[in-house]
TORZA-794606 format. One line per 3 residues: number of its first residue (from 1); their letters; for each residue z, x, y of C-alpha. Coordinates in steps of 0.1 Angstrom, whole numbers, plus 5000, padded with zeros to 4 digits. Each point is the difference from the previous one (the first is absolute). Layout:
! TORZA-794606
NUM	a	Z:X:Y; ...
***
This chain:
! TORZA-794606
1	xxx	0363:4771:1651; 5005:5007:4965; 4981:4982:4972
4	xxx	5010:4966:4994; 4974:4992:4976; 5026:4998:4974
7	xxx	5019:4972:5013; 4983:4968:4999; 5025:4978:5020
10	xxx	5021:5016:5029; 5025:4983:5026; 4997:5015:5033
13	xxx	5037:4994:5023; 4979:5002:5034; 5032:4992:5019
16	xxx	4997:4995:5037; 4978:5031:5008; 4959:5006:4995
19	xxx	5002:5027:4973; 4988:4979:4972; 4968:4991:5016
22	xxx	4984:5035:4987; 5019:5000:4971; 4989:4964:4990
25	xxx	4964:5010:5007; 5003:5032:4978; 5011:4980:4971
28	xxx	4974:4974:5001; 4969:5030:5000; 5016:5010:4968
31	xxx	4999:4967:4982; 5039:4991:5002; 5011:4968:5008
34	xxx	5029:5003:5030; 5023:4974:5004; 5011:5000:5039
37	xxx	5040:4989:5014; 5013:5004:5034; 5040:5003:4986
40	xxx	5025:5001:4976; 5004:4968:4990; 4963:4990:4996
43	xxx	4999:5036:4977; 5027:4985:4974; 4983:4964:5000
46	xxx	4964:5019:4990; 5018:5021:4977; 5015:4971:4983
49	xxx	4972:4981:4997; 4976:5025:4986; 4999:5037:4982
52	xxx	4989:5030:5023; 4988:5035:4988; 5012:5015:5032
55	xxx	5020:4992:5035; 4991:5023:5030; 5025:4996:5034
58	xxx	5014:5020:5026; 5027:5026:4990; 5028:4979:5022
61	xxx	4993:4972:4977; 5003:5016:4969; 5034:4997:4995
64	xxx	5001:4964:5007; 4970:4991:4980; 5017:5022:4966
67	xxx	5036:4983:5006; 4983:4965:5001; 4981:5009:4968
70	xxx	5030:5010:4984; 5017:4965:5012; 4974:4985:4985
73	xxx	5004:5017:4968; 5034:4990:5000; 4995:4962:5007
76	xxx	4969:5003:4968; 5028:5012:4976; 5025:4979:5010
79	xxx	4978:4972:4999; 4989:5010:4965; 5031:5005:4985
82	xxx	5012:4970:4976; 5034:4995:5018; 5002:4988:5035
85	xxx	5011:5020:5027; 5018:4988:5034; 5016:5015:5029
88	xxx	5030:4982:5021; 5013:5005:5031; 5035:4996:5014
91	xxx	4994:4964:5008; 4992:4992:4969; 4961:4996:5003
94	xxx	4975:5014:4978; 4978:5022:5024; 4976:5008:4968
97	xxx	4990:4993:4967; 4977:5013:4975; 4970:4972:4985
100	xxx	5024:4996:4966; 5029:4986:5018; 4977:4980:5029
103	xxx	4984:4981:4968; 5032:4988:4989; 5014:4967:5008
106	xxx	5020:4997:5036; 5033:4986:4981; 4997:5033:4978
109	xxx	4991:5020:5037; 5027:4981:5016; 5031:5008:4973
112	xxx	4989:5036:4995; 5002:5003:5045; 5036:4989:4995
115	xxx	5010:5024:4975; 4986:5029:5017; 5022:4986:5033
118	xxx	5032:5000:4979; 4990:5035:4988; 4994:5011:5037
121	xxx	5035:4988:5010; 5010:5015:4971; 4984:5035:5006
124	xxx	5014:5002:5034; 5035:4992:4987; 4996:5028:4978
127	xxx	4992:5024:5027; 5027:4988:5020; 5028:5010:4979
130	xxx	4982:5031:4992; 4973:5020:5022; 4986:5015:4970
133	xxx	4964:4985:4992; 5004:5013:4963; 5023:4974:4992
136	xxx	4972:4976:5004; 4995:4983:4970; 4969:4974:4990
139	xxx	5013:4968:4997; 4985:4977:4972; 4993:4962:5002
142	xxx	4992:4973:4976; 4985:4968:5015; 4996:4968:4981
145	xxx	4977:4971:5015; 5000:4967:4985; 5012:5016:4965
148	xxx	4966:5008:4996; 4991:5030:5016; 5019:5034:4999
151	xxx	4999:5025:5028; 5013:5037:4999; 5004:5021:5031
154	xxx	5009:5032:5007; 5013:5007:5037; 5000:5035:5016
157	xxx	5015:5011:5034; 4975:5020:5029; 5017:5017:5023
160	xxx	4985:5016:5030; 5005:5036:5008; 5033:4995:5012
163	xxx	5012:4984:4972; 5002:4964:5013; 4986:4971:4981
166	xxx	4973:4989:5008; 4983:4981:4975; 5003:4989:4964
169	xxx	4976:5006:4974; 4998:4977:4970; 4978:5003:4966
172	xxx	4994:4966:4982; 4989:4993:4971; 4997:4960:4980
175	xxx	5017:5003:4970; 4994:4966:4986; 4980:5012:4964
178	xxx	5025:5027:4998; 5028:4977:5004; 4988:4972:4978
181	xxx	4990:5026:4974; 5038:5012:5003; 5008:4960:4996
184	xxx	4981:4993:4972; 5014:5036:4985; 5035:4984:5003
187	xxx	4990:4965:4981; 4982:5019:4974; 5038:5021:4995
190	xxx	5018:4968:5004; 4979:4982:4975; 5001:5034:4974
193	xxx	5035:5000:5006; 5002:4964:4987; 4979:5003:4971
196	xxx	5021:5028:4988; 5031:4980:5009; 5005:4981:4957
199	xxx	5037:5006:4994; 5010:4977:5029; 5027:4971:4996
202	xxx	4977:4971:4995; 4971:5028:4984; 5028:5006:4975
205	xxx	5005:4965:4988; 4963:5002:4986; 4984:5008:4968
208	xxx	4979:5029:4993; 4968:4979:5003; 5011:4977:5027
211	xxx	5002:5031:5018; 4970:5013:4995; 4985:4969:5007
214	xxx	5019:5003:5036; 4983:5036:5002; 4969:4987:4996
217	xxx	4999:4976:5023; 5018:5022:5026; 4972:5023:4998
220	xxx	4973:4973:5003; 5020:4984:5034; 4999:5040:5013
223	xxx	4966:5005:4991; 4983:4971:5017; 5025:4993:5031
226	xxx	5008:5037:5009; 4971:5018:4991; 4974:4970:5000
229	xxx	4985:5011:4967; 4989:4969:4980; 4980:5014:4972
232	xxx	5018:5029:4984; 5014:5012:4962; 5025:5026:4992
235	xxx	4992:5019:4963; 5028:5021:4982; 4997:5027:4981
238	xxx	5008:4995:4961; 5013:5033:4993; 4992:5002:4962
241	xxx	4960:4993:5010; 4999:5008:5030; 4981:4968:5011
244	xxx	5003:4983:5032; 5018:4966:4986; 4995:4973:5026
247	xxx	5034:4985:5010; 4991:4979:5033; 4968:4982:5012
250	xxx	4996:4981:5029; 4966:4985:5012; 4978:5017:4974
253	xxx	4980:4990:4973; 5016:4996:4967; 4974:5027:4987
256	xxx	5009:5026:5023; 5035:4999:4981; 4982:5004:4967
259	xxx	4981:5032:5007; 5014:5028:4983; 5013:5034:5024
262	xxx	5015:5033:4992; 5017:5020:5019; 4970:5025:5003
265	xxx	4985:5012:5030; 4966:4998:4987; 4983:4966:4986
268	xxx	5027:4978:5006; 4993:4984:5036; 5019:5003:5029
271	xxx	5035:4994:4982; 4998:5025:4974; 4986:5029:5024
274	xxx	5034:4989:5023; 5024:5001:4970; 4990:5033:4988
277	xxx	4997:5018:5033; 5025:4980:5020; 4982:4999:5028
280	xxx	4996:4965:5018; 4959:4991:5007; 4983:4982:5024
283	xxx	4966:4986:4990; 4982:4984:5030; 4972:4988:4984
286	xxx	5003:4987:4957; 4957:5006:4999; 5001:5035:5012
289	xxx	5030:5012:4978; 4988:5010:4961; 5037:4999:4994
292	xxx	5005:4962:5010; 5007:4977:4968; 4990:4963:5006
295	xxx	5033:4983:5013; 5000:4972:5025; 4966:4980:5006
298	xxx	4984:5009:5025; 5024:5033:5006; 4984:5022:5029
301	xxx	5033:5026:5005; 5028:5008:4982; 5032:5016:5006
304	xxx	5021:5021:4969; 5031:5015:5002; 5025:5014:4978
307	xxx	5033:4988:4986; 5016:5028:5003; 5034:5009:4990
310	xxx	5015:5032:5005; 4976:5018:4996; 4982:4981:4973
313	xxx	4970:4976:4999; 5012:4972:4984; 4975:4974:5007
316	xxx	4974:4986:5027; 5002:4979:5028; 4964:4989:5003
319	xxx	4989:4979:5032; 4962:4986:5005; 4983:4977:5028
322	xxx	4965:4979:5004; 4996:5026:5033; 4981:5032:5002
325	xxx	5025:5028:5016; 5034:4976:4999; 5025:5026:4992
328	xxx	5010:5025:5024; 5023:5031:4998; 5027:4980:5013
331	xxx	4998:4974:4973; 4998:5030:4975; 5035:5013:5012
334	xxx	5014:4964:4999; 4989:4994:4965; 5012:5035:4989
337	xxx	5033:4994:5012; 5002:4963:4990; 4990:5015:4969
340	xxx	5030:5026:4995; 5020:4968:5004; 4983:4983:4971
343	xxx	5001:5030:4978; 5041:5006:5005; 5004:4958:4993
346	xxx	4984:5003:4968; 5018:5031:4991; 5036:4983:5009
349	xxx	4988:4971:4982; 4994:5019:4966; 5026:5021:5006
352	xxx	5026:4970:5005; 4979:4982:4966; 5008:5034:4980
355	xxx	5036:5003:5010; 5007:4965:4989; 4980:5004:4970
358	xxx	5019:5027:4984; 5034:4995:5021; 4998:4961:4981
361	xxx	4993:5020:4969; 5033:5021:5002; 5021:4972:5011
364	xxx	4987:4979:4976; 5006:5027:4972; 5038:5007:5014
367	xxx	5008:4960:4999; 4992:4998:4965; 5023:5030:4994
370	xxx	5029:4989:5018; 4993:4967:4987; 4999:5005:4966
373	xxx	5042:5006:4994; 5009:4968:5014; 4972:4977:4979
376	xxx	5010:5018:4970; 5034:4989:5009; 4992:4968:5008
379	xxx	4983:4995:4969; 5031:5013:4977; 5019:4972:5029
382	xxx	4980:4977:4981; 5001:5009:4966; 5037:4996:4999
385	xxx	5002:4968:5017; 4969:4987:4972; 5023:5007:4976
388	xxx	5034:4988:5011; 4982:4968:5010; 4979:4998:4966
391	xxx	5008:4958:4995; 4993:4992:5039; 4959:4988:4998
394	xxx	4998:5002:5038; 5017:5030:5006; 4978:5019:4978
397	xxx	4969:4987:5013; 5008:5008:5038; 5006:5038:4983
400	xxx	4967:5003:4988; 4986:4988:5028; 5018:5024:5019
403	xxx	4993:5027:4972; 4963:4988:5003; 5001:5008:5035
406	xxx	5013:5036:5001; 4970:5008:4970; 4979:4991:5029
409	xxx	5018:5018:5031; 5002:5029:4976; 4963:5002:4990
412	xxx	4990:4996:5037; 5020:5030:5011; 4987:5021:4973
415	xxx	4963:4985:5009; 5004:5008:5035; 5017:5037:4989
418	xxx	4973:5011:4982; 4977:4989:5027; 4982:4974:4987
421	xxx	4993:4973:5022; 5003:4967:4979; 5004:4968:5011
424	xxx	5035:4983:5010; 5006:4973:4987; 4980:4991:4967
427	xxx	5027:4988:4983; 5005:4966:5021; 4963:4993:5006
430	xxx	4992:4999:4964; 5033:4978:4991; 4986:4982:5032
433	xxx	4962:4996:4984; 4973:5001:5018; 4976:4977:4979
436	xxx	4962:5002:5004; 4999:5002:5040; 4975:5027:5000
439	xxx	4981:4987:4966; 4959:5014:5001; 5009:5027:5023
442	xxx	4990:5032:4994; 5023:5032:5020; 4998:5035:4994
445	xxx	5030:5023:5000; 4995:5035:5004; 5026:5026:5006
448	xxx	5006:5032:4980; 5037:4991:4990; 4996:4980:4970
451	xxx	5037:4985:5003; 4984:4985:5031; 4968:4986:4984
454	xxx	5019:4984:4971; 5023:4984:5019; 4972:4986:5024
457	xxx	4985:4990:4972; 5022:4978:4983; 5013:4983:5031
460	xxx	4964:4991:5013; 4994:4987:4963; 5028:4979:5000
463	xxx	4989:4988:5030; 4964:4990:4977; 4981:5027:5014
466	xxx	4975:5024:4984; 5008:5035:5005; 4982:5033:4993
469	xxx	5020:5033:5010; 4985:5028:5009; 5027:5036:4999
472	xxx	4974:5021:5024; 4973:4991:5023; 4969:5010:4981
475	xxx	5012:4969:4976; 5006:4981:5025; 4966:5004:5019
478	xxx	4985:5000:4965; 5014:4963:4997; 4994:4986:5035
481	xxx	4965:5010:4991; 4995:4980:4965; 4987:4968:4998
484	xxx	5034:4978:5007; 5007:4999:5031; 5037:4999:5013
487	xxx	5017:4975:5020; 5025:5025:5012; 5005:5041:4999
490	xxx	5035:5016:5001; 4998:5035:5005; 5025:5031:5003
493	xxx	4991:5020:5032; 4999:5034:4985; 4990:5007:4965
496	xxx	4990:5036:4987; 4961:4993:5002; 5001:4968:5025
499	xxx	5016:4991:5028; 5004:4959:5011; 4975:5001:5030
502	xxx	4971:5011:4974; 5008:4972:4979; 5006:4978:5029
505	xxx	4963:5010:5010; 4987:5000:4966; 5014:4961:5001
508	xxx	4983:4994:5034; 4966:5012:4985; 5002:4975:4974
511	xxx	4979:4969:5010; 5029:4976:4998; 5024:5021:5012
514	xxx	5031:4995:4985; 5033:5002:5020; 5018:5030:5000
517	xxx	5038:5010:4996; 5016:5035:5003; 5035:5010:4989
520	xxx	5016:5029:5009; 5032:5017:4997; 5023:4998:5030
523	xxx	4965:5001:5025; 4994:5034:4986; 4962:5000:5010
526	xxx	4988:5038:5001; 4957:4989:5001; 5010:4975:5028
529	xxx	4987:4967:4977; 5017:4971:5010; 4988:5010:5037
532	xxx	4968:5002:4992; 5000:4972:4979; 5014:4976:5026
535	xxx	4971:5008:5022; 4975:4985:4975; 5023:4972:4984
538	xxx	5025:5012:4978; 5019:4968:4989; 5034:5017:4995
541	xxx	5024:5026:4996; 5027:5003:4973; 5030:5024:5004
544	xxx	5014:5013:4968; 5024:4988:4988; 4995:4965:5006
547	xxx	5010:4967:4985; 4982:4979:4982; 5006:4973:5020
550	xxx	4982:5021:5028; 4970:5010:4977; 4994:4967:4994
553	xxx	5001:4987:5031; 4978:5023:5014; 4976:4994:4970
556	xxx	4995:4961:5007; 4994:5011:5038; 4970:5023:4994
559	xxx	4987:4975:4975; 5005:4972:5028; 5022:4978:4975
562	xxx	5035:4984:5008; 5029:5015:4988; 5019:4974:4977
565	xx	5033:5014:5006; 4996:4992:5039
***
C-alpha cells in the first residue's frame, strides 16, 4: 500500500465485501486514523458531519460516491446562497427547498407554492401552443403578506429530456427593506415636490414672509415625521463672505447657532468641510472626529449633507443624534435628496422675492408716468373751477381739499418711482395725532435710506417716543451698545455693512433684550434674516411700503401695549 502518512483522517467505503480489513490495518500501523462505513449513505452522513483528508472505496463505487459529493456540493451552495431556492412538481408540491426559503415563515412558503403552480400551468400552456422550449420565458411574481412583508420570485420551467414539463423552479427573494426603502424614496419625492410647490392658488394669496414662514415649517413637519430627525440645522452660504449663515435650527442649543463657519474645508467643522467639497459626511462618533464643532449636548454622530443646487453648494443640511453610529448610508441619500428639495425652495423663493422686487419697481415707475397727464389735468380742472367760483366759501374749500389730496397722490407716486419706500399714509396720522402714547420709550431706527429714517422718526416722535437713527449698521450696533438702552429696534434687512439678523443678534446679546422689528422691501430678503430671526424671536416683519397705521400697530404689539385706535 502506498504511504498514507500524509493523511491524517481517511474514510474507508468497506461496502459489503472484506477488502478493507487489510487496508484498515495498513492505515492504523502508519498512524492514520480510518473512519470505517459499510454503504453509501452512511459515507455522505460521515462526510457531512466531519472533514476527511482522503476516502478509499472499491472502483464500482466510485462513481456513486463522486456524484453524491457533487450533490452535496450542490445542496451547500444552494443552501448558502442569500435567496431561497425551491423546486415544484406538477401537483403543485414543493419536493425541495434550500435552508433560506425553509426559514421563512409557512404563509410566505405557502403563497410562494401557489405562484410557482400558476407558473406550471402556465409553462405547459406555453408549450402547448408551441413545442419549442425556447419560448420559455421566467415568469416573475410579487407577493404581499399582511402589507408587511414583500416577496419576489422568479419561476423557471425544467423539462426532461423530451421536452415535457416536469417541474418548476422558482428563485425567491424578501424584498421588504428594498421595498420600504423604494416607499420611503417616494414620500421623500412627494414631500420635495411639495416644498417646491409656492406659486400654488392658496400659496399665492400669501406674503413674502408668510411664505416663508410656511417653508419653514414645511421643512420642520418633513424633517421629523418623514425622516425622524429631531435635532438638525440647515446653514446657507452668504456669498459676499462666504460664511455658513444659520437659517434653521431645530432641537439645538442656541450657541451652536452662534458659532461662526466658513465655507472651508479645513478648520471649520463638519459644515464648512461639506460646503466646500460638496460632499455629504457621516461622523459616527462626535469624540473621535477632530473636525466635529460642539453642536447638540450630548451629540455622539452626526450626519452633513449638501444643499445643493445645480451644481452648486449652496448651504448645509446638518443632522446630529445622542447615539453613537445613528446615521446610515440610507439616511445619507434621504437627506441628500430631501436636501436638493430645500435648496430649489429657497432658490424659487428668492427668485419669486427678486422678480417682485424690481417688477413692483417698473410698474410703480410706469404708473407715475401714465399718471402724471391726467393729475396735471385734473389740477388745471381745478384751477378753473377756483376761479369761476371765487365768492362760494364752500366750494373753494372742498377744492383745496381735493387739490391737497392730489399733492399727496402725486408725491407718493414719485416716492415709490424713485424707489424709496416711505410710509403711506403720514398725512392723516399726524392730522389724526398721536399724543404721548409711547412717551419714555426709547426705539432705534436704522435703515440706510434716510427718507425712511426721517420719516420714522417724526412719526414715532409724534407718537412721544425717543428716537436715535442709525443710516448703517456699524451706527446702529454702535448705539444698541451705549449706555441707554432701547425699548424697541427697527431695522432695514440689508444695509451695505449690516444686514437685519446681525442687528437682530446684536439686540438678543444685549441683557434686556429689546424687541426686534425688520422691514423690508416687497420680502426681498437675500441673507435669509427674517427666517432666521423668527427662529430666535423676531417680533415682526414690515413690508415696504407700509402704512402708518400698520407701523404703528405693529409697534404697540412688540412693546405689548394696546393699540388706541382699536
Amino acid at each position: 500500500m502506498a504511504d498514507a502518512s500524509r493523511f491524517e483522517k481517511i474514510l474507508v467505503l468497506a461496502g459489503s465485501s472484506n477488502w478493507a480489513s487489510p487496508v484498515v490495518e495498513a492505515l492504523r500501523r502508519q498512524n492514520c486514523q480510518s473512519t470505517v462505513v459499510d454503504n453509501l449513505d452512511e459515507a455522505m452522513l460521515a462526510i457531512g458531519s466531519g472533514a476527511f483528508d482522503a476516502i478509499i472505496s472499491q472502483s464500482g463505487d466510485f462513481m456513486a460516491v463522486e456524484r453524491s459529493l457533487a450533490d452535496m456540493q450542490t445542496r451547500l451552495i444552494l443552501d448558502t446562497i442569500g435567496e431561497g431556492v425551491c423546486l415544484v412538481n406538477p401537483d403543485g408540491r414543493i419536493v425541495w427547498s434550500n435552508q433560506r426559503m425553509r426559514a421563512w415563515k409557512p404563509d410566505a412558503i405557502d403563497r410562494i407554492r401557489h405562484v410557482c403552480s400558476d407558473a406550471f400551468s402556465a409553462f405547459s400552456a406555453a408549450l402547448g401552443n408551441s413545442p419549442s422550449p425556447d419560448r420559455l420565458r421566467v415568469k416573475k411574481y410579487s407577493i404581499t403578506i399582511d402589507d408587511t412583508q414583500f416577496f419576489e420570485v422568479v419561476c423557471s420551467a425544467v423539462l426532461d429530456a423530451g421536452g415535457r414539463m416536469r417541474y418548476v423552479v422558482a428563485t425567491c427573494w424578501d424584498a421588504t427593506n428594498s421595498r420600504r426603502l423604494q416607499q420611503k424614496l417616494d414620500a421623500i419625492d412627494q414631500a420635495g415636490r411639495e416644498l417646491v410647490r409656492l406659486e400654488g392658488e392658496a400659496i399665492g394669496k400669501l406674503n413674502v414672509v408668510e411664505r416663508l414662514r410656511l417653508l419653514e415649517e414645511k421643512i420642520i413637519k418633513f424633517c421629523r415625521q418623514l425622516m425622524h430627525f429631531d435635532h438638525f440645522n440647515i446653514r446657507l452660504v452668504d456669498k459676499k463672505t462666504n460664511k455658513l449663515e444659520p437659517v434653521i435650527s431645530v432641537g439645538l442649543p442656541d450657541q451652536a447657532a452662534l458659532v461662526e463657519l466658513f465655507a472651508v474645508p479645513e478648520g471649520n467643522g463638519i459644515s464648512g468641510y461639506v460646503a466646500a467639497t460638496g460632499r455629504s459626511y457621516i461622523c459616527h462618533d462626535v469624540t473621535r472626529d477632530s473636525r466635529y464643532v460642539s453642536g447638540l449636548d450630548m451629540a455622539h454622530s452626526s450626519l452633513t449633507v449638501p444643499l445643493m443646487l445645480h451644481d452648486r453648494t449652496i448651504g448645509v443640511f446638518n443632522i446630529e443624534s445622542n447615539d453613537y453610529g445613528f446615521f446610515t448610508e440610507d439616511d445619507r441619500q434621504f437627506a441628500e435628496i430631501f436636501g436638493r428639495y430645500v435648496a430649489i425652495a429657497l432658490n424659487i423663493l428668492d427668485l419669486l422675492i427678486v422678480e417682485r422686487y424690481t417688477t413692483s419697481g417698473r410698474l410703480a415707475e410706469n404708473l407715475a408716468c401714465e399718471l402724471a397727464a391726467p393729475l396735471n389735468d385734473i389740477a388745471a380742472d381745478i384751477d378753473k373751477i377756483a376761479d369761476e367760483m371765487i365768492d362760494d366759501g364752500n366750494v373753494q374749500g372742498l377744492l383745496s381739499n381735493i387739490t391737497a389730496n392730489l399733492q399727496r397722490i402725486s408725491e407718493s407716486l414719485k416716492g415709490v418711482s424713485r424707489g424709496q419706500q416711505v410710509l403711506l399714509g403720514t398725512g392723516d396720522r399726524a392730522r389724526q395725532g398721536d399724543g404721548a402714547v409711547l412717551s419714555g420709550k426709547r426705539i432705534l431706527v436704522a435703515d440706510d435710506a434716510h427718507t425712511i429714517c426721517d420719516t420714522l422718526k417724526a412719526v414715532l416722535k409724534r407718537a412721544g417716543a425717543h428716537v436715535d437713527v442709525a443710516e448703517n449698521g456699524t451706527k446702529a450696533c454702535a448705539l444698541l451698545a451705549g449706555e441707554s438702552p432701547y425699548d424697541l429696534v427697527i431695522s432695514d434687512i440689508k444695509m451695505p455693512d449690516c444686514n437685519g439678523y446681525e442687528i437682530f443678534n446684536r439686540a438678543r446679546q444685549l441683557g434686556h433684550q429689546p424687541p426686534v422689528i425688520l422691514m423690508t422691501g416687497f420680502g426681498y430678503d437675500p441673507n435669509h434674516s427674517i427666517i432666521r430671526a423668527r427662529q430666535n424671536g423676531l417680533a415682526a416683519t414690515l413690508l415696504k411700503p407700509f402704512t402708518v397705521q400698520t407701523l404703528m400697530g405693529v409697534v404697540f404689539k412688540a412693546l405689548g401695549m394696546p393699540d388706541p385706535e382699536n
